[in-house]
C-alpha positions, 0 to 999 in steps of 0.5 A: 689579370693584374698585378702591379706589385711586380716588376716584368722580370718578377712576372716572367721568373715566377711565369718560368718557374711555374711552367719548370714545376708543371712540366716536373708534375710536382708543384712544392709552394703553397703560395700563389699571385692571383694570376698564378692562380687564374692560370693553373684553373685555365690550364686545367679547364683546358684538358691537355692529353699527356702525350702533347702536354709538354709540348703545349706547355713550353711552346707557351712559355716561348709565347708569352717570353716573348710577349712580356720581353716586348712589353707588348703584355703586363701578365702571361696570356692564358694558355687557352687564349694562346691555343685559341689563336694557333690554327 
């Protein structure tokens, strides 16, 4: 996933108002980056059970807040590499 049009605080305010609409359960755009995109389709494939959804989610989004606020990433990690990771 790249996108070099957007700045890193672009990247996390639009990472941030993703998870904010999924956690909601109403996304209200109809435009997307491409990553967003790669995203939503890796969040799918990765079948959450409701009960622990908004716990995977925002322990997440801690996770890549602090990768993109290091700099140590461009772009947000997938949520199955994140899960991927966790013991």
């Amino acid at each position: 996933m790249t996108d070099g049009s957007l700045s890193q605080d672009e990247v996390l305010a639009r990472f941030q108002r993703l998870i904010r609409e999924l956690l909601k359960g109403e996304i209200k755009r109809n435009t997307f980056r491409p990553w967003e995109i790669e995203l939503l389709l890796d969040i799918e494939s990765c079948n959450l059970r409701l009960p622990s959804r908004e716990n995977v989610l925002r322990r997440w989004e801690k996770a890549v807040v602090r990768q993109l606020e290091r700099g140590t990433a461009t772009l947000p990690m997938k949520l199955s590499q994140f899960l991927g990771r966790k013991p």
